[in-house]
Phi, psi and omega in degrees: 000146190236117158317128200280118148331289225287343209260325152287338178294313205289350177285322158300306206300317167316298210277343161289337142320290170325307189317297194297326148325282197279005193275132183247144201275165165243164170104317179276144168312144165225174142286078135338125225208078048284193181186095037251163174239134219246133199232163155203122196220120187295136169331133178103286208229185199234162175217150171236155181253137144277140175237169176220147181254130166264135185236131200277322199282171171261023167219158177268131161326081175304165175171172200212137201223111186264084218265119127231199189266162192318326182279342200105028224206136190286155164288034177233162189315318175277003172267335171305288187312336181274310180296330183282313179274346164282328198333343202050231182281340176343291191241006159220022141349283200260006171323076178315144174067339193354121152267073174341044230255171174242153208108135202147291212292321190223157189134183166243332197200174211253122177237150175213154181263155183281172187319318207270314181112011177283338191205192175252155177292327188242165196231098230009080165252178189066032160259137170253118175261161173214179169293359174259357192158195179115163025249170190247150183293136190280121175267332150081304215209325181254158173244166185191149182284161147188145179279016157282344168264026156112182188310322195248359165251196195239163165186156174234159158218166175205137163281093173285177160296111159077011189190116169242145173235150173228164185243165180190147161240103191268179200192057145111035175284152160277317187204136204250130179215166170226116191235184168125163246228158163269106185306324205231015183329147198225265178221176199188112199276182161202160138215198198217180207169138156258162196228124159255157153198128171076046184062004176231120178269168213222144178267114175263169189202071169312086153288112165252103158289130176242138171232194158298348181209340168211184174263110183229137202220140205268117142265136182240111139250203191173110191280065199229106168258167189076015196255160182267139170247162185216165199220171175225210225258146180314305159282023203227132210244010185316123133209141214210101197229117176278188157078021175270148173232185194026230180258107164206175176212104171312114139271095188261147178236110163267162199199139183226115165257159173291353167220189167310321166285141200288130166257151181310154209282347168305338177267330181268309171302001181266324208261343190277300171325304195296350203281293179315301225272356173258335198276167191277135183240337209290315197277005150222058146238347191255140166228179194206130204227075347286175162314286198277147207156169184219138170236131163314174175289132165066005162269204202203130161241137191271161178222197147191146204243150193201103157285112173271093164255038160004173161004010160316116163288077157060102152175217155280135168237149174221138187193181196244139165257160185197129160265126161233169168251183194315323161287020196049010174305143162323128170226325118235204177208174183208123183281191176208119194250118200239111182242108181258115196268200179273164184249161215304322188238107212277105198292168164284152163270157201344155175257131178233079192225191188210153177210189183224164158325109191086324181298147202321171167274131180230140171282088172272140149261098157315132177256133188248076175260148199272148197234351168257182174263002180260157170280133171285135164226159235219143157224138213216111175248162186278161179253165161247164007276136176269020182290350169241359186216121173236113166261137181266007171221090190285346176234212156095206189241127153303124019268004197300150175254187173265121182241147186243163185207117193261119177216123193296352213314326203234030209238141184248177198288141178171219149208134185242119174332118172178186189191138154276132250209090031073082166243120179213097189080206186298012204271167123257100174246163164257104176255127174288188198176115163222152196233126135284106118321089142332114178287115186292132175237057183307135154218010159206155180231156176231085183287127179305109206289359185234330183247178196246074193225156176239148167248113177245142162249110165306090181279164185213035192090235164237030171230236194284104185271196149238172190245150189226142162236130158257140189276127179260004150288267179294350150076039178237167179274132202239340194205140176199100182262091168333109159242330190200171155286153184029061186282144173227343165229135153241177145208153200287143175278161198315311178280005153086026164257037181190159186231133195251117165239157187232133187255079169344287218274099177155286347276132169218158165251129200247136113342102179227114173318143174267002199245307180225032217324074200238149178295164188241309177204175148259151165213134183292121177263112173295314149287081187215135170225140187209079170299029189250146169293025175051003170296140166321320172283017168266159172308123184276182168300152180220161181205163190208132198274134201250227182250145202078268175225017174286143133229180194233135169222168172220133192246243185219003158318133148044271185243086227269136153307098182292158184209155171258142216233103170239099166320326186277343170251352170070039194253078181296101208254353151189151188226152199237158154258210160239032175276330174199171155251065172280144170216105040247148175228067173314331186304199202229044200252168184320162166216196190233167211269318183221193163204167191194148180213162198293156164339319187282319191053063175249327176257138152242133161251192188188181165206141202292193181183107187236155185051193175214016186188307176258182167091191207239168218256189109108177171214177058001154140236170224170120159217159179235168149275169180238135184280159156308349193244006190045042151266143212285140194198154137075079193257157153221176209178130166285206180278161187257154175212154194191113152202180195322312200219040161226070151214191219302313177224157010333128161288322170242054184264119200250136191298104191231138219227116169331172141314284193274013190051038175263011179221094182274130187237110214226088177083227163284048186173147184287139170234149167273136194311293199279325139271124206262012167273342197262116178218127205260321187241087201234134205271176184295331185205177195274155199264128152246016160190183188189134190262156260278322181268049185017039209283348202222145176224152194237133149260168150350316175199028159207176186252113163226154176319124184296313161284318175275326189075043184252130150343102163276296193217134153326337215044134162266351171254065191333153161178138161245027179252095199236183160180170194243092184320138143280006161240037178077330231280334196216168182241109172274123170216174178290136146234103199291356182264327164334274199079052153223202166268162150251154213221091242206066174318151186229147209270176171292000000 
């Protein structure tokens, strides 16, 4: 059956009717109602209002609610990006050295010209990957989707004078890359930094690229922790940052500086701050409940606005709430004013700390004060991963504090993450918690002639090391004692109550109790001289406890200079070369490579030493006697000798005296005390340790017979950063491919 012309028309004409009937405008004004509307809210917890959108009109109202921030502007990529083209000069203003380079703007990648305009500083560089794909295209003005950054995600990029940034909301990507090649690559750094702001800390990741004429340097953030950064070749522009999941969102910046210098890692946590503290946060803490909504003709539809203040610091917030329509016209606004106050527990601040490989488990205690007048009470879970992080006090009331237990035991060098998770009442908090692994550079072990302890000096380059105490029981680091720049030698005092470091870079000598093993003092040396151009690898200072408050040091000069040492009056009572036992003698003529002294610390020896590179080739042995006041008398000197393994170098092949001192051992050979021309004994390669009766001698990369000098065992690890247990059972060394220790049982 077929419907009549006449009958379909009058059936449309009903449905238009209706239509017109049920249609609800867009466009007409409505009142947001309080207006302005007003939060008090504690740090830590959240508070909410209701409000109503009032409709005036005679038809009914669709609408929509919209939180921004005092500028206007959405918690979203497009409200970022609108602060980033107003920013002016904000962030790449205050950028030292800045380089203006070109290129950025459209594209896959930043090509810019070098000094001369000949070529590019990057070669298709500035490309950006992820594991789905790429690269992806500079949008410069705009925001734009793409499914390389996973299903849901977005991205922006914008070219400032001297600085590009790009933004991003990824959606379930692994890895993030900036690739492309240096043209003129040279070398190259890396580091790595966390940002807390606003209670969420941020992973930062620096690559400073060198060329011939400039510096071009990468900032990565990523509201991510635990994740890994990989470099590729001094010319390969690679950064490549893993362990990424879920919903996250990546800022990468390139920067060109105008010379060769590197800047300090203080301009990129400055350039991350200025960055974090500009994009708009207020519309995602201000929310609506629902979003969406309809107010009748002459009616009202409800919300409820719900301020989160998490990690809010103590102050005023100012932002906009705005009814719009579905088509985004404006229909009002109100402002909003969020006044935060402190929160119910006065939290502690971040947990920060840097430790080393193996070393003991450490307890920080936190303190838990209550900010009402009444006591608070608190539960407290650890984040993952927890495997190095235990809270040992999972509940209570202020004041009992929080104690945490930090343990490096299965942790390799890096910096690792986590946050404790704070509830009280309606409250919530974060206390972050990051762990630094130290990477271990052991370069001298000292074994404790009494106690079942190792003494290591921990380098740090040329700047602030430690003294590491190890347990030769549990074979874990029991101590790490900050002492000086560049420390490189130590040794325990006669009453074994103090462990003596000679701090090259300063030059100082530092005191560390054996007892509660806190430095006791430093003391500045003035006699010390060092004609080395200070790279970290050259040969240090040395040092040796004589009787009492004597100490013998050597320092770093030319021709390094033995000196007589009184801690106790801070008293340099005499310096030596090794031409003779004249005192004082300063000039800049052989000196010595180590020293060592007998059990008794009545003989001192030594072996000569002039330069590290130019100066003469080839040694000496050298001995003084030591007076009662343990100053030096009665200098002697063998023949000079220079063969493969009696010369100038090895530079730290160390001078060693048994236990019971019936054995002296100086490069590749037995010496005799009283004559220092006759060596009885001489081994295949040079000696860095000897066990406590000298029955075994240890090189680099055998075991040899203590009498014959015959291969006992191989090494399977070369090291010459060695020691000897004083009860035989083990042999301690570096493994410089590690960067740990080794444990070498030795048979009886």
């Amino acid at each position: 059956m077929t419907s009549s012309p006449c009958l379909r028309s009058s059936i449309a004409l009903g449905l238009l009717l209706m239509m017109a009937a049920a249609r609800v405008t867009e466009g007409q004004s409505v009142t947001i109602t309080p207006d302005p509307i007003a939060f008090s809210v504690r740090s830590g917890e959240a508070a909410s209002t209701p409000i109503t959108v009032s409709n005036p009109t005679a038809s009914p109202v669709n609408w929509r609610l919209v939180a921004l921030d005092a500028n206007n502007r959405p918690a979203t990529l497009e409200g970022q990006l609108d602060a980033i083209v107003n920013s002016g000069d904000t962030l790449n203003g205050p950028l030292p050295l800045r380089f203006d380079f070109t290129g950025g703007d459209a594209g896959t990648t930043s090509l810019n010209g070098n000094p001369t305009g000949t070529t590019g500083i990057l070669s298709q560089g500035n490309r950006l990957l992820t594991n789905l794909g790429g690269p992806l295209v500079y949008t410069n003005t705009t925001v734009a989707a793409s499914t390389m950054l996973g299903p849901q995600g977005r991205y922006f990029t914008r070219k400032l004078p001297g600085l590009f940034v790009f933004g991003a909301e990824t959606d379930g990507i692994t890895w993030f890359e900036v690739a492309g090649s240096i043209t003129y690559g040279n070398s190259k750094q890396s580091s790595t930094f966390r940002v807390l702001h606003n209670g969420r800390w941020w992973s930062a990741f620096v690559v400073n690229h060198v060329d011939y004429w400039k510096t071009i340097n990468h900032l990565v953030l990523v509201d991510q922790e635990g994740l890994q950064q990989t470099l590729g070749s001094n010319t390969s522009q690679q950064q490549r940052i893993t362990g990424l999941s879920g919903k996250r969102r990546i800022y990468q910046f390139l920067y060109i500086t105008t010379s060769t210098a590197v800047q300090p890692q203080s301009v990129f946590e400055s350039l991350a701050s200025r960055f974090l503290g500009l994009l708009p946060e207020f519309g995602s803490r201000l929310t609506f409940t629902p979003t969406d909504g309809s107010s009748p003709a002459s009616g009202g539809g409800g919300s409820t606005a719900r301020f989160d203040a998490s990690g809010l610091a103590v102050g005023t917030y100012l932002g906009t709430a705005r009814a719009q329509s579905l088509a985004g016209s404006t229909l009002d606004s109100a402002p909003v004013t969020v006044n935060v106050t402190q929160p119910r527990i006065a939290l502690p601040p971040p947990v920060e700390r840097e430790m080393l490989p193996g070393q003991v488990t450490l307890t920080v205690e936190l303190p838990m004060t209550s900010n009402l007048p009444e006591a608070q009470a608190w539960s407290a879970e650890a984040g993952s991963p927890t495997s190095w992080l235990v809270i040992e006090t999972p509940s209570g009331t202020t004041p009992a504090p929080l104690r945490l237990r930090l343990d490096p035991a299965a942790l390799a060098a890096g910096l690792y993450s986590s946050a404790v998770t704070i509830r009280s009442g309606p409250a919530t908090y974060q206390i972050p918690v990051s762990l630094r692994i130290r990477e271990l550079a052991v370069s001298k072990f000292v074994a404790d002639p009494t106690r079942p302890l190792v003494y290591a000096i921990n380098k740090n380059g040329l700047e602030e090391g430690t003294l590491l105490v190890f347990s030769t029981i549990s074979r874990r680091i029991l101590n790490a004692i900050p002492t000086g720049k560049e420390p490189t030698d130590c040794d325990v005092s006669e009453d074994g109550g103090k462990v003596w470091v000679i701090n090259s870079k300063g030059p100082s000598l530092t005191a560390v109790s054996t007892s509660t093993w806190q430095v006791i003092e430093t003391i500045p040396l003035t006699g010390f001289f060092s004609s080395r151009s200070r790279a970290s690898t050259e040969p240090g200072a040395h040092v040796k406890c004589g009787k009492g408050s004597i100490v013998y040091y050597v320092d770093e000069q030319w021709g390094p200079r033995l000196r007589v040492f009184d801690t106790a009056t801070r008293t340099l009572l005499q310096t030596f070369s090794a031409e003779s036992g004249t005192s004082p003698d300063t000039s800049n003529n052989f000196g010595y490579g180590d020293i060592g002294l007998n059990p008794q610390r009545t003989k001192l020896f030594g072996w000569r030493q002039y330069g590290d590179g130019a100066g003469a080739g080839g040694s000496q042995i050298l001995r003084f006697d030591i007076k009662a006041d343990g100053t030096l008398e009665k200098f002697a000197k063998s023949a000079s000798y220079s063969s493969t393994n009696f010369d100038r170098a090895p530079y730290d092949t160390p001078v060693i005296v048994s236990r019971d001192g019936s054995r002296l051992v100086v490069k590749d050979r037995v010496v005799d005390q009283n004559n220092l021309d006759f060596h009885p004994i001489i081994y295949p390669d040079e000696i860095y340790s000897i066990t406590p009766g000298g029955e075994v001698a240890l090189g680099a990369t055998a075991i040899y017979g203590g009498e014959g000098g015959e291969i006992l065992h191989n090494l399977a690890v070369a090291s010459s950063v060695q020691t000897v247990l004083p009860d035989y059972s083990a042999m301690v060394f570096f493994n410089a491919t590690t960067k740990s220790p080794g444990w070498l049982a030795l048979p009886a």
